[in-house]
C-alpha positions as a Markdown table, in Angstrom:
| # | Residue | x | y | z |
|---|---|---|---|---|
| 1 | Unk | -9.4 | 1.7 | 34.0 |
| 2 | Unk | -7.0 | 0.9 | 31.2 |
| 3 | Unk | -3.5 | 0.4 | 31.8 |
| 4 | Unk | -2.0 | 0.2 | 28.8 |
| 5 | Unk | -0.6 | 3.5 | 29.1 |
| 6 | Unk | 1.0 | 3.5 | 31.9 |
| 7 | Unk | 2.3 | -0.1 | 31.0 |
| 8 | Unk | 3.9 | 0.9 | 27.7 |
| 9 | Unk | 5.9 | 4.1 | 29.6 |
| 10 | Unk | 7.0 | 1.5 | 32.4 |
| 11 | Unk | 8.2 | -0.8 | 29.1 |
| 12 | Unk | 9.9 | 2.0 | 27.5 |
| 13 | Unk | 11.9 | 3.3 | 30.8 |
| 14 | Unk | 12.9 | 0.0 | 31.3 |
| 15 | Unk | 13.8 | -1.0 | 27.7 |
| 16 | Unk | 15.8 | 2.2 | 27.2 |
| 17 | Unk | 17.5 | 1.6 | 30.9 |
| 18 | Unk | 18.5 | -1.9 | 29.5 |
| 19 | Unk | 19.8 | -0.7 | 26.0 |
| 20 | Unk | 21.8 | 1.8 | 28.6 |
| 21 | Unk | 23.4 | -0.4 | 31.0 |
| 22 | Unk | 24.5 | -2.9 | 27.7 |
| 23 | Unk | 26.6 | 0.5 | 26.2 |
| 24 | Unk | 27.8 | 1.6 | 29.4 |
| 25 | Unk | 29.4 | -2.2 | 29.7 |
| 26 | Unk | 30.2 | -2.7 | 26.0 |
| 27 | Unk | 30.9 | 0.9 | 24.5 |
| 28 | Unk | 32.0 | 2.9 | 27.9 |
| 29 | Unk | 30.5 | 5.5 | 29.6 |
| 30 | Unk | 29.8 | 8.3 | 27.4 |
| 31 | Unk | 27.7 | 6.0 | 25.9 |
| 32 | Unk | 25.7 | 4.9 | 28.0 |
| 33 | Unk | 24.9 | 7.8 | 29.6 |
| 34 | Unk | 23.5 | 8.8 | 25.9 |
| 35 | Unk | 21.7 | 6.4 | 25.1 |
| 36 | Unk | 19.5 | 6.8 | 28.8 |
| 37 | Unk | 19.3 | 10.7 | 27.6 |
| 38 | Unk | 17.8 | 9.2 | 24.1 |
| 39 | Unk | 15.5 | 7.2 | 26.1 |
| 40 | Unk | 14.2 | 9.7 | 28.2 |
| 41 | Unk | 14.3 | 11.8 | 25.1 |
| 42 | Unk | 11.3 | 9.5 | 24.3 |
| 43 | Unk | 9.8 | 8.3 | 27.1 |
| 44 | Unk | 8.8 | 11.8 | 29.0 |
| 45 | Unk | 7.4 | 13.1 | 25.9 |
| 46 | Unk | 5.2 | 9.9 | 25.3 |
| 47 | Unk | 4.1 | 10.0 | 29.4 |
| 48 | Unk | 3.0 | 13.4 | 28.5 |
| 49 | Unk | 1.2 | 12.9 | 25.7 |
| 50 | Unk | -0.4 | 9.4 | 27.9 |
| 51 | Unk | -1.1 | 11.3 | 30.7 |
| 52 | Unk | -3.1 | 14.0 | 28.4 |
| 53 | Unk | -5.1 | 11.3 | 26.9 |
| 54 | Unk | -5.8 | 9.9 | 30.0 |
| 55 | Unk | -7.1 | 12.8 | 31.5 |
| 56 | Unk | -11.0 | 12.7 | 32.7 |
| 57 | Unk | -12.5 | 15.4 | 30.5 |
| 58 | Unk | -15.8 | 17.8 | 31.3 |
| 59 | Unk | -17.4 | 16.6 | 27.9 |
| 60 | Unk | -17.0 | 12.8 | 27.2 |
| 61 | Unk | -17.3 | 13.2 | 23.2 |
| 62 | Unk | -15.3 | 13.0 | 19.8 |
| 63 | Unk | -14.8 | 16.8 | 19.9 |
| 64 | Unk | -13.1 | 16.7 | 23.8 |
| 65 | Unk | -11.1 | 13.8 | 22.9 |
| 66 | Unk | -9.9 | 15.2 | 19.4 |
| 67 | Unk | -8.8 | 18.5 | 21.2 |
| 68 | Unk | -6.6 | 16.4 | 24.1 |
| 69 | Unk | -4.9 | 14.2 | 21.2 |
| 70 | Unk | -4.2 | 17.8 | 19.3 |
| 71 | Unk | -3.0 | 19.5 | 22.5 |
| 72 | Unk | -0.8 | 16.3 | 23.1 |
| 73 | Unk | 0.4 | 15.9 | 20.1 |
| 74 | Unk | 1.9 | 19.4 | 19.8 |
| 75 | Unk | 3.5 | 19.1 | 23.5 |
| 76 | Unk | 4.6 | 16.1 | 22.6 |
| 77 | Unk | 6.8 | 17.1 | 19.5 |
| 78 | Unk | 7.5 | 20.5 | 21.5 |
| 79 | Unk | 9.4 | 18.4 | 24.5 |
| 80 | Unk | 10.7 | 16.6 | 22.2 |
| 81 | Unk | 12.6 | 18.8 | 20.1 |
| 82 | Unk | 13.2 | 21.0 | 23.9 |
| 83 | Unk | 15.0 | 18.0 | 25.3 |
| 84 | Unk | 17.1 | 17.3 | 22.1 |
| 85 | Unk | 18.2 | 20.9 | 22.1 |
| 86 | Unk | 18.8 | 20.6 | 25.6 |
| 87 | Unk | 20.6 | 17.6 | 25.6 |
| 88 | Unk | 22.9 | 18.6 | 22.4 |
| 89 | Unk | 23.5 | 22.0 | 24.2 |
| 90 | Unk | 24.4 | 20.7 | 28.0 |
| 91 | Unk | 26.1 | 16.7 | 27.6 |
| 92 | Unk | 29.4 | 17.4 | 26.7 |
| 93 | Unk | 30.8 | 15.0 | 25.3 |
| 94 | Unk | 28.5 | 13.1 | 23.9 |
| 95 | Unk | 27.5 | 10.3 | 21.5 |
| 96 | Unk | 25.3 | 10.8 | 19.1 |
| 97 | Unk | 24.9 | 7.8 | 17.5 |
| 98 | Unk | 24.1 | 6.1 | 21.2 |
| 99 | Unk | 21.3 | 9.0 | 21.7 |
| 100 | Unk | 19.7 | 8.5 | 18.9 |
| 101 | Unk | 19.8 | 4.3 | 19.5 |
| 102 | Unk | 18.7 | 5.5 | 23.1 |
| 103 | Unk | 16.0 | 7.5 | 21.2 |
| 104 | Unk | 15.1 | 4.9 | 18.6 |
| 105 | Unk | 14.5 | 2.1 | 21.0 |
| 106 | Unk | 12.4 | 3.5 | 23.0 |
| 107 | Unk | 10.0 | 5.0 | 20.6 |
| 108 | Unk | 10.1 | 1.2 | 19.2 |
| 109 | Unk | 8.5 | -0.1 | 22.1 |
| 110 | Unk | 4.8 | 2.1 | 21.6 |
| 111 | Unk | 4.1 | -0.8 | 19.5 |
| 112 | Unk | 4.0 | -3.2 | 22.0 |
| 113 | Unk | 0.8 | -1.5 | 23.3 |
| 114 | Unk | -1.0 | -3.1 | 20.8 |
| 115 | Unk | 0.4 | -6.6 | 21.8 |
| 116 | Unk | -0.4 | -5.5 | 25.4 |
| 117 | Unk | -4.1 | -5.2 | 25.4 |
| 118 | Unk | -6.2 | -8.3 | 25.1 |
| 119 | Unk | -9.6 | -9.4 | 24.8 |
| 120 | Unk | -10.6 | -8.8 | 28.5 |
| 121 | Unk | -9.4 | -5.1 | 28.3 |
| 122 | Unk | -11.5 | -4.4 | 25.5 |
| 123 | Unk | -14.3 | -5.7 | 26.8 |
| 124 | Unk | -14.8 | -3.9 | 29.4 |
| 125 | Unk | -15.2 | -0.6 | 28.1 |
């Protein structure tokens, strides 16, 4: 089984709890409680949209696989822009600029998936 999935959501809680605790020290509070919003902004969407991927599927072909990366894709964005609205309509007060940092981050750290998979992982699939 590949773990790259889980790997990168474990990286991208931690990152964005990281980028969290440095605001709530340097910037205050309000901050840093905006910035782990942002990052969870991210991260549960992305651990949905993992989590759909990773699914075992009835029909192992193109077709099956094509129809989880559509279904994910459009829960994805859809939890996305539900926790934004959600977040801008319930945190008061708030910091944008620290959400969206939060946000930003997080969504950064997807690319290290590429960097996390070596040779041995992909060969043996």
């Amino acid at each position: 089984m590949d773990l790259t999935v889980p790997r990168v959501i474990m990286w991208q809680f931690l990152t964005g709890a990281a980028l969290a605790a440095v605001l709530l020290g340097v910037l205050g509070k309000v901050a840093g409680y905006s910035a782990m919003l942002g990052s969870l902004t991210a991260v549960i969407p992305n651990a949905f949209l993992g989590l759909r991927l990773m699914a075992p599927r009835r029909d192992p072909g193109a077709q099956s696989l094509m129809r989880a990366v559509w279904i994910g894709e459009v829960g994805k964005l859809a939890l996305t822009v539900i926790l934004f609205i959600l977040v801008f309509v319930l945190v008061k007060p708030l910091s944008p600029a620290a959400l969206f940092a939060g946000f930003i981050v997080t969504q950064m750290v997807v690319f290290s998936g590429f960097l996390m998979r070596d040779s041995t992982d992909t060969n043996n699939e």
